[in-house]
N, CA, C and O atoms as a GROMACS GRO file, in nm:
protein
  392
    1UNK      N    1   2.928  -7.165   2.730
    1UNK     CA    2   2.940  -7.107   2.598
    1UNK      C    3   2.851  -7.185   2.501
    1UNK      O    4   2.837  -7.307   2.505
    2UNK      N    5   2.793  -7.103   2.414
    2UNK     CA    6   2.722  -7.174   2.294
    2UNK      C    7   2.752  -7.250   2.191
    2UNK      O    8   2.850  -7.203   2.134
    3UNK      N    9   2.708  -7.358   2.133
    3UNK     CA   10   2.784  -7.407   2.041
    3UNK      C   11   2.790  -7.329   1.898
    3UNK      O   12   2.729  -7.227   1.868
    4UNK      N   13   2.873  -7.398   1.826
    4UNK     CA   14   2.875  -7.311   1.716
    4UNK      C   15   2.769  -7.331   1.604
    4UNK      O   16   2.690  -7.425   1.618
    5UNK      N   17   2.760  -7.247   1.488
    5UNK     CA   18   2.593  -7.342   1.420
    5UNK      C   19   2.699  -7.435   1.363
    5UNK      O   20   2.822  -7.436   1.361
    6UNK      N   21   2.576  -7.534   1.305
    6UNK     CA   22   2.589  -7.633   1.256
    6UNK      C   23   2.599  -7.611   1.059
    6UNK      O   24   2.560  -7.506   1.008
    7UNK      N   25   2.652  -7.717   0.980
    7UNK     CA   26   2.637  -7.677   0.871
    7UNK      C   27   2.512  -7.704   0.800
    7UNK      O   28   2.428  -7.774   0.857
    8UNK      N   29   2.489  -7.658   0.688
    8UNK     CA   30   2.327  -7.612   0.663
    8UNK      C   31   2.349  -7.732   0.548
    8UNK      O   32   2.439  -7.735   0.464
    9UNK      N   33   2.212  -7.858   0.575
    9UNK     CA   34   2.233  -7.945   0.443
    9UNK      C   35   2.137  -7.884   0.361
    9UNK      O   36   2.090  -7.771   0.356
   10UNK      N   37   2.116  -8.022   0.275
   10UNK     CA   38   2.028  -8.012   0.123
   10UNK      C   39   1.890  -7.949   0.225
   10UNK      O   40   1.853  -7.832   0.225
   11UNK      N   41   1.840  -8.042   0.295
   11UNK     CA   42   1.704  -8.046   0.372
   11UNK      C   43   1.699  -7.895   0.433
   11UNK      O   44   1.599  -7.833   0.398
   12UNK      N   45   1.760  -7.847   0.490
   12UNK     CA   46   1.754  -7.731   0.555
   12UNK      C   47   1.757  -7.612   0.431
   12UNK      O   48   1.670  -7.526   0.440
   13UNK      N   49   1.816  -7.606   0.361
   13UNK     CA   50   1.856  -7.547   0.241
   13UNK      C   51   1.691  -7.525   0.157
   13UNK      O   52   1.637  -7.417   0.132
   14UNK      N   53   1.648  -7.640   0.132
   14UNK     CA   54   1.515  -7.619   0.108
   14UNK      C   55   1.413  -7.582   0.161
   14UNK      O   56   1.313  -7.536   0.107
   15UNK      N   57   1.441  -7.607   0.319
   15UNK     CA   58   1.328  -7.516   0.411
   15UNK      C   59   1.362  -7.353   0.400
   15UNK      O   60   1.260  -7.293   0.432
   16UNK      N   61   1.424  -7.298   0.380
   16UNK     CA   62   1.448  -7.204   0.403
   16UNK      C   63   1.430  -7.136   0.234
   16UNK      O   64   1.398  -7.020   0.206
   17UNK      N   65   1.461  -7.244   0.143
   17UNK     CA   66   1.406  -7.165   0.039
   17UNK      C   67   1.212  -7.154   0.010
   17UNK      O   68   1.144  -7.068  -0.046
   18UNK      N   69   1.181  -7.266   0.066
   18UNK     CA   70   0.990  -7.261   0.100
   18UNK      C   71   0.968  -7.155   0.176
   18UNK      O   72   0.870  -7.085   0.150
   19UNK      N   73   1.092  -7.106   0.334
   19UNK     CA   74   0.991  -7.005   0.376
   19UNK      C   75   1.059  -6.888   0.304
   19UNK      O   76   0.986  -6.789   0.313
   20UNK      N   77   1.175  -6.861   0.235
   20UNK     CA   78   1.200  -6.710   0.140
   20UNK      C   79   1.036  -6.721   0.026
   20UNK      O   80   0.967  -6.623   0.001
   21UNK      N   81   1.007  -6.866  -0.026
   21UNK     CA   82   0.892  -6.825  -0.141
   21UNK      C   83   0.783  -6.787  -0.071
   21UNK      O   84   0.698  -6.725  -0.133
   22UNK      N   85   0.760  -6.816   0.078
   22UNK     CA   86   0.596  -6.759   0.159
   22UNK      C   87   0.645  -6.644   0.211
   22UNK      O   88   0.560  -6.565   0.251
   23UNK      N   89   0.773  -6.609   0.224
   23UNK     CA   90   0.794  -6.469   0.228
   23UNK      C   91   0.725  -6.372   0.150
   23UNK      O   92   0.643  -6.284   0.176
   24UNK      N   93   0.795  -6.426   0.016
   24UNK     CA   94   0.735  -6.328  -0.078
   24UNK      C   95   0.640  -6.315  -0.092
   24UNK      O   96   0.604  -6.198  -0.103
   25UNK      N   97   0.506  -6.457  -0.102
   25UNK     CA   98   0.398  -6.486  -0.081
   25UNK      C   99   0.289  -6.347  -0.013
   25UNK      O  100   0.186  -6.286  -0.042
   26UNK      N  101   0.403  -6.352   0.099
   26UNK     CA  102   0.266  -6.290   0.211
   26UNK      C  103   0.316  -6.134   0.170
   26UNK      O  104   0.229  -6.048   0.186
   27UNK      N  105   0.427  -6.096   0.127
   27UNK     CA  106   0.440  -5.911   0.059
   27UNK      C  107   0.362  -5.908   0.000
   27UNK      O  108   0.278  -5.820   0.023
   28UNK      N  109   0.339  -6.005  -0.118
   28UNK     CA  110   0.190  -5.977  -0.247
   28UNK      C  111   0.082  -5.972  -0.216
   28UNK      O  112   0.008  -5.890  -0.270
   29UNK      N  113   0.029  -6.071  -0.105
   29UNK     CA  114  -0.081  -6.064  -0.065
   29UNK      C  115  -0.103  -5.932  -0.005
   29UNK      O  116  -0.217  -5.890  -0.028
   30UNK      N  117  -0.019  -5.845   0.073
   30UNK     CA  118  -0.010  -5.760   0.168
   30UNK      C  119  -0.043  -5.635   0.093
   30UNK      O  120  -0.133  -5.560   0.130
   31UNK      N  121   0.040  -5.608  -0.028
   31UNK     CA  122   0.034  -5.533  -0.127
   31UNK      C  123  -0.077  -5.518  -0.181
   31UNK      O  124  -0.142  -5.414  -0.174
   32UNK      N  125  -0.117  -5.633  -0.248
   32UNK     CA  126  -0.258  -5.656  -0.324
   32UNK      C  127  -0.387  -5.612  -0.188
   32UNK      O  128  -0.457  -5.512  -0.202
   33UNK      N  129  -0.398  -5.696  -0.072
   33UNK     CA  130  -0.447  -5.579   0.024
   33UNK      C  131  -0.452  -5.451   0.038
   33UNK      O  132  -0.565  -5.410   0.063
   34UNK      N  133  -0.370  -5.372   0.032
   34UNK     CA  134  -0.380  -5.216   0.057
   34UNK      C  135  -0.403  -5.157  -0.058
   34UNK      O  136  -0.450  -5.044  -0.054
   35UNK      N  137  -0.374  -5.228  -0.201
   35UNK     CA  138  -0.455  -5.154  -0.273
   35UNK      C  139  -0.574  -5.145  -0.281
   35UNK      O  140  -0.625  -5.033  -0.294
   36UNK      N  141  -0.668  -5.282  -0.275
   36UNK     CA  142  -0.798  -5.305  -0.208
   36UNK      C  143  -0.854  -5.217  -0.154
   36UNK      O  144  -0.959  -5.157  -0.178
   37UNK      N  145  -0.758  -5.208  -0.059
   37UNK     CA  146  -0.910  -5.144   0.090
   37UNK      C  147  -0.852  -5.003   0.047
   37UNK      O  148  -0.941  -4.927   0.008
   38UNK      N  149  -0.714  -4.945   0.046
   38UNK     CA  150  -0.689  -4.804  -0.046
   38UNK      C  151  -0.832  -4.782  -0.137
   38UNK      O  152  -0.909  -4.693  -0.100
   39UNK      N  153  -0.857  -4.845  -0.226
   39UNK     CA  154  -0.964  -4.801  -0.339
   39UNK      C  155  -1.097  -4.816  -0.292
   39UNK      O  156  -1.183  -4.738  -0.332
   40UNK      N  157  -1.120  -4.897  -0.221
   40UNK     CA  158  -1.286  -4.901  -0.133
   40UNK      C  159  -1.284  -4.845  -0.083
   40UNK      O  160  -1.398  -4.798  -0.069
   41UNK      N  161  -1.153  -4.757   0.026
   41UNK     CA  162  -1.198  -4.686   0.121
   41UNK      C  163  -1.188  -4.528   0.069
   41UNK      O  164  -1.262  -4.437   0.106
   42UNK      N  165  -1.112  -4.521   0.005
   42UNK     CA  166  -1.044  -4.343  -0.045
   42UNK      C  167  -1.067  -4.348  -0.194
   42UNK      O  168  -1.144  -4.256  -0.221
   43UNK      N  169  -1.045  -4.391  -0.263
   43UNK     CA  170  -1.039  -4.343  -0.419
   43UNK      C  171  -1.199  -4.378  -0.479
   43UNK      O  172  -1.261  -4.319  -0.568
   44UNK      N  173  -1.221  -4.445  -0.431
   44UNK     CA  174  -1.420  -4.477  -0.517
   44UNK      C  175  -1.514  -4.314  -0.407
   44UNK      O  176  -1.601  -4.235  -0.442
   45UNK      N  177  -1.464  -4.324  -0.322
   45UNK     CA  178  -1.560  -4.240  -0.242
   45UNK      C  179  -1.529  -4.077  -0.249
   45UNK      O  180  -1.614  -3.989  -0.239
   46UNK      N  181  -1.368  -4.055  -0.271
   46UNK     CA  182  -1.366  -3.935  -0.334
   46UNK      C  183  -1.423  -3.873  -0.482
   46UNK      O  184  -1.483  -3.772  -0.518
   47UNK      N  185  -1.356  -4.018  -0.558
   47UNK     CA  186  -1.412  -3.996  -0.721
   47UNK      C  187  -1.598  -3.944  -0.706
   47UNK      O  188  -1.651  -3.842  -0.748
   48UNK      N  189  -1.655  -4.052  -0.637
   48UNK     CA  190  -1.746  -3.995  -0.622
   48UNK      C  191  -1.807  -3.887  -0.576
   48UNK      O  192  -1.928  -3.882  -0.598
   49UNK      N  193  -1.752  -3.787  -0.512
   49UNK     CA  194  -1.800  -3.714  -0.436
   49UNK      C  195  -1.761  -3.557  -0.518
   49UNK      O  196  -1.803  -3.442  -0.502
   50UNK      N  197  -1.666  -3.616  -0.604
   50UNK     CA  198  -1.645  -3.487  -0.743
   50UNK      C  199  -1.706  -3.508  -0.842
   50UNK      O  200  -1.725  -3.412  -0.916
   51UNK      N  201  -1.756  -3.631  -0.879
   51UNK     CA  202  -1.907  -3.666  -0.965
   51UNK      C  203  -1.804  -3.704  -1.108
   51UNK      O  204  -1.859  -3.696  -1.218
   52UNK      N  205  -1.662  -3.741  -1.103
   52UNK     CA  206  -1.606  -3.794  -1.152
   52UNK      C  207  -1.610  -3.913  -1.238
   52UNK      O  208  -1.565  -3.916  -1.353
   53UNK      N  209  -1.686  -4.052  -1.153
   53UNK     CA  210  -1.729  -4.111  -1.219
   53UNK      C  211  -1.895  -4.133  -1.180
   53UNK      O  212  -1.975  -4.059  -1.123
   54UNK      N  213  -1.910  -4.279  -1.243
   54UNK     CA  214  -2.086  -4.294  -1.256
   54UNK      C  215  -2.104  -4.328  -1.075
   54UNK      O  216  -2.000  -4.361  -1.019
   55UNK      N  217  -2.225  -4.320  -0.992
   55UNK     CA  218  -2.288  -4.343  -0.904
   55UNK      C  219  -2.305  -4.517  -0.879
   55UNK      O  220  -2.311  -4.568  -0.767
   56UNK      N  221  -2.309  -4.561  -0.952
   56UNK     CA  222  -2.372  -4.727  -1.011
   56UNK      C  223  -2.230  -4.766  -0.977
   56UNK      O  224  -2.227  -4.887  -0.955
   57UNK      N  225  -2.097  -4.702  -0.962
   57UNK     CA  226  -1.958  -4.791  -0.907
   57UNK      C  227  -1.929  -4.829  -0.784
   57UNK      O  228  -1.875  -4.928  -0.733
   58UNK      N  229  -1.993  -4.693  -0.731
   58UNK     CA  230  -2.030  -4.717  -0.560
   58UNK      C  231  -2.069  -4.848  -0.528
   58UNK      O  232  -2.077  -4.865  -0.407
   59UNK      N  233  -2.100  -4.963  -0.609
   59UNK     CA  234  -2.152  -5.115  -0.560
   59UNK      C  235  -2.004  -5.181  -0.565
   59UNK      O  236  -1.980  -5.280  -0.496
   60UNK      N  237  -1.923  -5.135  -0.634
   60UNK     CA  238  -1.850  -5.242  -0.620
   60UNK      C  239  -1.724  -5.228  -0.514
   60UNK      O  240  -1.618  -5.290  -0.505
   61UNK      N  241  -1.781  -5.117  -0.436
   61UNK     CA  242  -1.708  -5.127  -0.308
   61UNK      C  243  -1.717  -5.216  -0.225
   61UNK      O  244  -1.622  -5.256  -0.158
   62UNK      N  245  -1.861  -5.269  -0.219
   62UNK     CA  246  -1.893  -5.408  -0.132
   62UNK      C  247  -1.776  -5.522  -0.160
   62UNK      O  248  -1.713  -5.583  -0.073
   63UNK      N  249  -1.764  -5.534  -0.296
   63UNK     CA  250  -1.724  -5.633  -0.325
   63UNK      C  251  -1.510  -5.629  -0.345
   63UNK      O  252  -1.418  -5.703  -0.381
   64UNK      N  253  -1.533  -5.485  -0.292
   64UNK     CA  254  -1.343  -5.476  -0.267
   64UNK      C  255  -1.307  -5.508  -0.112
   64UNK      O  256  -1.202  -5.550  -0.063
   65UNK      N  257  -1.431  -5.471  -0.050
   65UNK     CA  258  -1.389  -5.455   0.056
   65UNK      C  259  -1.379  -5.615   0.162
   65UNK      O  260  -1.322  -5.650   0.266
   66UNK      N  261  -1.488  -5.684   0.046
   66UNK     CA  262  -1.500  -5.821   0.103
   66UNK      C  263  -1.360  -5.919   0.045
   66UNK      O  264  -1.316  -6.010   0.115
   67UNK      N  265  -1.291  -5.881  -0.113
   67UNK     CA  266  -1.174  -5.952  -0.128
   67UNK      C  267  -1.068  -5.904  -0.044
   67UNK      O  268  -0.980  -5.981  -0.006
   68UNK      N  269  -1.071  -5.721   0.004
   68UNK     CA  270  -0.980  -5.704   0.120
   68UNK      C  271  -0.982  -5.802   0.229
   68UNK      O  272  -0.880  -5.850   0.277
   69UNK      N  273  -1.114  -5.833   0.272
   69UNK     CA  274  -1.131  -5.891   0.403
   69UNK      C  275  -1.065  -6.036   0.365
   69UNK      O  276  -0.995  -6.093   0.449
   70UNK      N  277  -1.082  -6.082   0.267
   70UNK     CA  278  -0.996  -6.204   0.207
   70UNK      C  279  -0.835  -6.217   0.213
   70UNK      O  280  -0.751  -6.303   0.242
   71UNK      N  281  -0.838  -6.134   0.185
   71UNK     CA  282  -0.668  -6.103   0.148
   71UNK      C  283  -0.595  -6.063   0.302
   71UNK      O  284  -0.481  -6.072   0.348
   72UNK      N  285  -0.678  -6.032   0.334
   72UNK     CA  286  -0.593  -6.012   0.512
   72UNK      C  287  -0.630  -6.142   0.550
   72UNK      O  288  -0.529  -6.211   0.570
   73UNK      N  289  -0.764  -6.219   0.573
   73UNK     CA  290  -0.735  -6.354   0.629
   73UNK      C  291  -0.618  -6.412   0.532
   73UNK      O  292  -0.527  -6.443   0.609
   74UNK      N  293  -0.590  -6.433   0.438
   74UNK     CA  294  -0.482  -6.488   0.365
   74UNK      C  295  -0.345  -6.476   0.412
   74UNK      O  296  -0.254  -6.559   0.417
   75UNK      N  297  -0.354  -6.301   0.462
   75UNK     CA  298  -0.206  -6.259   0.495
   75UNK      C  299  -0.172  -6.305   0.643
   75UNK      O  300  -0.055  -6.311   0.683
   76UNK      N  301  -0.276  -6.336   0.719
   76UNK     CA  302  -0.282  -6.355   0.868
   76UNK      C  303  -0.234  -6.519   0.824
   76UNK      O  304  -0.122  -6.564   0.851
   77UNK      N  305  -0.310  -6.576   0.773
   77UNK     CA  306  -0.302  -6.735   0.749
   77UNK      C  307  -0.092  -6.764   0.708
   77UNK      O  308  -0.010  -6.810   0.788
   78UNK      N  309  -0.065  -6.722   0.574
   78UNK     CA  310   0.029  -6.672   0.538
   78UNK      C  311   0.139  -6.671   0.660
   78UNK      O  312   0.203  -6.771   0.694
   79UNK      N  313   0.150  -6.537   0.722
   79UNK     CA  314   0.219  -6.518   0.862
   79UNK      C  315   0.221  -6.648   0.914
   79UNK      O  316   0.334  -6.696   0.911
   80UNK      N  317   0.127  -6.727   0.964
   80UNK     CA  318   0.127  -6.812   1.057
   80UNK      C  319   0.175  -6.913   1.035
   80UNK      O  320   0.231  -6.983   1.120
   81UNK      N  321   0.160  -6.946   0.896
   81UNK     CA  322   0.262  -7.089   0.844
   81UNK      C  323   0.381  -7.018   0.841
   81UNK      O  324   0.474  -7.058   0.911
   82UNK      N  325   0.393  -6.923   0.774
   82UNK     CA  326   0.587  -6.844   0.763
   82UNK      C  327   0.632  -6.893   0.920
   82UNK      O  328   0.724  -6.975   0.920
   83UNK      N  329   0.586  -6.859   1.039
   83UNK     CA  330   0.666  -6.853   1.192
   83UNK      C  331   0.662  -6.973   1.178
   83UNK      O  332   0.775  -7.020   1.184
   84UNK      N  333   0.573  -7.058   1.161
   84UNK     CA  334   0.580  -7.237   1.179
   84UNK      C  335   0.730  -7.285   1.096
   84UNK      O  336   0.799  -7.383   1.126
   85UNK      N  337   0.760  -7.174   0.972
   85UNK     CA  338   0.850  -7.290   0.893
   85UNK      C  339   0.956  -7.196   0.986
   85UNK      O  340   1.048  -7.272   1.015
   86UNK      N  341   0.969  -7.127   1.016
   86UNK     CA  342   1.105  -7.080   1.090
   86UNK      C  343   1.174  -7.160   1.162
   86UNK      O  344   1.296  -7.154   1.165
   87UNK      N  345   1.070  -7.292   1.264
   87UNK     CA  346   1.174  -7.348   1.372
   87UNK      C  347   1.289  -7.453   1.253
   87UNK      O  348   1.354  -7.542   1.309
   88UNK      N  349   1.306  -7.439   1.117
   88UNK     CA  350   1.429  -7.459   1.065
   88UNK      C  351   1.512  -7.428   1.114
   88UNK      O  352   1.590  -7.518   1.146
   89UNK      N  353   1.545  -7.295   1.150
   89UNK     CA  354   1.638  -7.200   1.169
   89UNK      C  355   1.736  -7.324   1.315
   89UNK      O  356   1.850  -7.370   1.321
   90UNK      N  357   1.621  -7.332   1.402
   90UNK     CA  358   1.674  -7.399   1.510
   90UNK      C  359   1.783  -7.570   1.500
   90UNK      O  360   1.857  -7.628   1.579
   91UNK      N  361   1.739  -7.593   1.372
   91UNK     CA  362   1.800  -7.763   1.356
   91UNK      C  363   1.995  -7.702   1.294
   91UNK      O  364   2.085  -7.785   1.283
   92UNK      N  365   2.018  -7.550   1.266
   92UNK     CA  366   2.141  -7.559   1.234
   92UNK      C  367   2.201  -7.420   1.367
   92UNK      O  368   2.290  -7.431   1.452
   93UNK      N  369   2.147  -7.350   1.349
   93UNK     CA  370   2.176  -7.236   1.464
   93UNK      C  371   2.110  -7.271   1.590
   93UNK      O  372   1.989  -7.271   1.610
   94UNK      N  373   2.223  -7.307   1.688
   94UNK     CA  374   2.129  -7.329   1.847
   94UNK      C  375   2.088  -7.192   1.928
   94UNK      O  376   2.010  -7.190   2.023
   95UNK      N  377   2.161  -7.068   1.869
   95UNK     CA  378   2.122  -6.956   1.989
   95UNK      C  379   1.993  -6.871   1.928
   95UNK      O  380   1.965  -6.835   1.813
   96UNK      N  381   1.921  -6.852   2.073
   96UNK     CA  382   1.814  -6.764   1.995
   96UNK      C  383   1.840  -6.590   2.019
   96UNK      O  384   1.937  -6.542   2.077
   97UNK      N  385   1.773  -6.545   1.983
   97UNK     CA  386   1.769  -6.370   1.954
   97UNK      C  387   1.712  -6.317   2.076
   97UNK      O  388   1.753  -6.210   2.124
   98UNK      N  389   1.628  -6.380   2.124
   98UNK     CA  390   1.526  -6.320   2.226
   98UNK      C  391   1.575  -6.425   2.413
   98UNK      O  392   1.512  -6.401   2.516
   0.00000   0.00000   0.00000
């Protein structure tokens, strides 16, 4: 049989509030991503194509599509520290999920 968890101190208490703030962290980034590549990929190229706006905006798709490409390495980066702060979980709960 498994043991039971353990009680959660100050220390643990704060890990878990660092990974709830890179939680949130990596939604914004994620968010702020899809609006990105949403507007470089669909909304500049339709506008344009109804002559909606000026021709000369079409440049600054380069430059959405390269802070997209930013913002996903961020969100990938992000992710990867979030799973790192998880093995908290393990110093008060011994059973795993999987």
């Amino acid at each position: 049989m498994d043991p039971d968890p353990t009680p959660i101190g100050s220390f643990e208490w704060s890990q878990i509030g660092h990974l709830l703030h890179f939680l949130w962290y990596y939604f914004a980034v994620v968010i702020a991503f899809g609006f990105m590549f949403l507007t470089a990929h669909a909304v500049i190229p339709s506008l344009l194509s109804t002559r909606e706006i000026s021709p000369t905006l079409n440049l600054a798709r380069f430059s959405l599509y390269v802070s997209a490409f930013g913002l996903f390495i961020g969100a990938i980066l992000l992710f990867a520290y979030m799973i790192s702060l998880t093995s908290v979980v393990e110093s008060f709960h011994h059973r795993y999920w999987f």
